[in-house]
C-alpha atoms as an extended CHARMM CRD file, in Angstrom:
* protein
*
        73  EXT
         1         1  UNK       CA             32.1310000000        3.5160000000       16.1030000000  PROA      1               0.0000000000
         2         2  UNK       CA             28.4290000000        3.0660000000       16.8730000000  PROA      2               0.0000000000
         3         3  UNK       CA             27.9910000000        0.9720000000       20.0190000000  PROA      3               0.0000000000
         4         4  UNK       CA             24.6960000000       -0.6260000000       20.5410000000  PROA      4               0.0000000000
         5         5  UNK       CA             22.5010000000       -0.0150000000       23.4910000000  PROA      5               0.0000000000
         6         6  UNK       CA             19.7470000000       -1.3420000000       25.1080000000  PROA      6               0.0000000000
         7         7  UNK       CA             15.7680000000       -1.0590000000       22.9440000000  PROA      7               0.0000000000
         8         8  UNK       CA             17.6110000000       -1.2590000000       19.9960000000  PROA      8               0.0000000000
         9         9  UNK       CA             18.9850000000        2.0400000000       19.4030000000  PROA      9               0.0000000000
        10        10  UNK       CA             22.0630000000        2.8610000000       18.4610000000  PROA      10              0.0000000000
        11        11  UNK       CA             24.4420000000        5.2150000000       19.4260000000  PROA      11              0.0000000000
        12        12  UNK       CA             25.5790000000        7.9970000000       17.3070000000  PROA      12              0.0000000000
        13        13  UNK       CA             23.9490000000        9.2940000000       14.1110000000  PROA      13              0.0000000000
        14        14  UNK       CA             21.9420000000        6.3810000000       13.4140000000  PROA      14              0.0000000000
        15        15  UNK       CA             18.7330000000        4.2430000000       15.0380000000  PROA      15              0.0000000000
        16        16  UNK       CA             17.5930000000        1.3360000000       14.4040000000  PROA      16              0.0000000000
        17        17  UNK       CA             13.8670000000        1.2060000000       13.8750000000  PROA      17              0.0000000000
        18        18  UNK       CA             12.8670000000       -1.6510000000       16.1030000000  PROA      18              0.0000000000
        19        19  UNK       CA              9.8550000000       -4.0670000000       14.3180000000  PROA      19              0.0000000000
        20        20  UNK       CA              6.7320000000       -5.1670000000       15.9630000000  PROA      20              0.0000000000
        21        21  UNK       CA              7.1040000000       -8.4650000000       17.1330000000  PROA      21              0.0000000000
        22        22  UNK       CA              4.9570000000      -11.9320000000       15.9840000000  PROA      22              0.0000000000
        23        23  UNK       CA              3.3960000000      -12.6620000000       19.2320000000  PROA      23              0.0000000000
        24        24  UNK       CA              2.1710000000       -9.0440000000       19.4800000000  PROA      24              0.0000000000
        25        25  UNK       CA              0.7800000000       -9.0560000000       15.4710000000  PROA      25              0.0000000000
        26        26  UNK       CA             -1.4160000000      -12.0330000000       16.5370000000  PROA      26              0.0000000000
        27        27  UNK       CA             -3.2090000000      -10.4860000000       19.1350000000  PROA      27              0.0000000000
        28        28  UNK       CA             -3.9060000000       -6.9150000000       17.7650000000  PROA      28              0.0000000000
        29        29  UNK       CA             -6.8070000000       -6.6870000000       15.5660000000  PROA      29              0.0000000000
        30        30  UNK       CA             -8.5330000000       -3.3600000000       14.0610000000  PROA      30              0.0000000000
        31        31  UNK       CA            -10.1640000000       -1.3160000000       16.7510000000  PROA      31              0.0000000000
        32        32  UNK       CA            -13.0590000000       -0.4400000000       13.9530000000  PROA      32              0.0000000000
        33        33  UNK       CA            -14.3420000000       -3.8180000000       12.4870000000  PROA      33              0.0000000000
        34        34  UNK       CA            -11.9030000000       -6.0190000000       14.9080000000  PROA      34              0.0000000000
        35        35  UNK       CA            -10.5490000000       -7.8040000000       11.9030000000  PROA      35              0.0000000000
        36        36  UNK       CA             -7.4560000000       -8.7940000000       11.3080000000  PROA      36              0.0000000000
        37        37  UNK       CA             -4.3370000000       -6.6040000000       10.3090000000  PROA      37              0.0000000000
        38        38  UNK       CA             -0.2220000000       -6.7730000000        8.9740000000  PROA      38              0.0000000000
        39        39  UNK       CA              2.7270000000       -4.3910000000        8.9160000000  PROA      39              0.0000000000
        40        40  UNK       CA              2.9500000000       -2.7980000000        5.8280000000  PROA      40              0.0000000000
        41        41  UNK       CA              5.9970000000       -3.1340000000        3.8540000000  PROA      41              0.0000000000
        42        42  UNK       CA              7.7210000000       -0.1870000000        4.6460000000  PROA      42              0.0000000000
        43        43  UNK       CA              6.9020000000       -1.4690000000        8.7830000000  PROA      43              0.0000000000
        44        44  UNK       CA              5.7350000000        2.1100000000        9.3810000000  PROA      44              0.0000000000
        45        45  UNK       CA              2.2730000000        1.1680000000        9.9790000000  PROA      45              0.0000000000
        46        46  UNK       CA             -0.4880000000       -1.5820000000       10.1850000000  PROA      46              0.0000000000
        47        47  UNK       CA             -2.7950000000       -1.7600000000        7.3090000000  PROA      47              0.0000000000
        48        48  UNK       CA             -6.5580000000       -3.3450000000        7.8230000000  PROA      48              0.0000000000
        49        49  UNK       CA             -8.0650000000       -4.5090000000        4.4190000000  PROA      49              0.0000000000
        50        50  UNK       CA            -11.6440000000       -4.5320000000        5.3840000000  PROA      50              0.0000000000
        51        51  UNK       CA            -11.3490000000       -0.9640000000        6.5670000000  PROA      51              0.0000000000
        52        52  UNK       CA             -9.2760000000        0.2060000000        4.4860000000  PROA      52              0.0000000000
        53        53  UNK       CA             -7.1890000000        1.4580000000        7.3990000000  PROA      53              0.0000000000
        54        54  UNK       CA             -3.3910000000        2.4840000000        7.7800000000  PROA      54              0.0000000000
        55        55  UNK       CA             -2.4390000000        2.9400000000       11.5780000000  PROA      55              0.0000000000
        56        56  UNK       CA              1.1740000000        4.6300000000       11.9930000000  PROA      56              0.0000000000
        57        57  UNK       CA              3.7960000000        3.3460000000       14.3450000000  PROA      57              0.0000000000
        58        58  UNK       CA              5.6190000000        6.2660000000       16.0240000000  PROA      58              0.0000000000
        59        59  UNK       CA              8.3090000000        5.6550000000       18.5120000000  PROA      59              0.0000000000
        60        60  UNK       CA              7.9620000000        1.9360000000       17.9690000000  PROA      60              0.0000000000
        61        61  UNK       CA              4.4290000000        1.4770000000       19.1830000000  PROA      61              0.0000000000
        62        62  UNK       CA              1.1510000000        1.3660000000       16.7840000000  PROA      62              0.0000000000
        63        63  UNK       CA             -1.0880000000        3.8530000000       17.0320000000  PROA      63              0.0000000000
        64        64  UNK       CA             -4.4690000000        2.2860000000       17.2470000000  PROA      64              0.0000000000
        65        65  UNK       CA             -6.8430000000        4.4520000000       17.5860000000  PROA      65              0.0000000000
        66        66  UNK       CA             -9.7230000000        4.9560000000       14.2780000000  PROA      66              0.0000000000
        67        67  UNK       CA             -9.3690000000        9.0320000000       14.3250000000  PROA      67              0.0000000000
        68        68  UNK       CA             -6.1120000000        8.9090000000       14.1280000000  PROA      68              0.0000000000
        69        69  UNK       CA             -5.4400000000        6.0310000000       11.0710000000  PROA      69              0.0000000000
        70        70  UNK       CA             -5.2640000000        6.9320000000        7.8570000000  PROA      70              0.0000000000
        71        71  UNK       CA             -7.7020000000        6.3640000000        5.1340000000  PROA      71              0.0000000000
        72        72  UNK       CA             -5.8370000000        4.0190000000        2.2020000000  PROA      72              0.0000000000
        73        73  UNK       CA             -8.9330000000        3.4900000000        0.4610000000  PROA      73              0.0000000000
């Protein structure tokens, strides 16, 4: 049986992929144009429209930094 531990992981086979919260989605904006930005659908990254901008979330935390996003555009 998996037993749940603390940061949301689980133990055993399987981990839970933890989401960004709300209060931390309305305060990041895109380090290029400083717009604003939303968790894709798959919640694997943050996507800015203006920029045309996908930045990854590994290991739970969003990567926000321009070389490293991808282009979507």
């Amino acid at each position: 049986m998996n037993t749940p531990v603390r940061g949301g992981k689980i133990r055993g086979k399987r981990k839970v992929k933890m989401a960004i919260s709300k209060e931390l989605l309305d305060i990041l904006a895109c380090p290029k144009c400083k717009g604003g930005i939303y968790l894709n659908k798959t919640k694997g990254g943050l996507i800015c429209n203006q920029c045309k901008l996908l930045y990854e979330i590994k290991d739970d935390i969003p990567i926000m930094l321009i070389e490293e996003a991808k282009n979507i555009g």
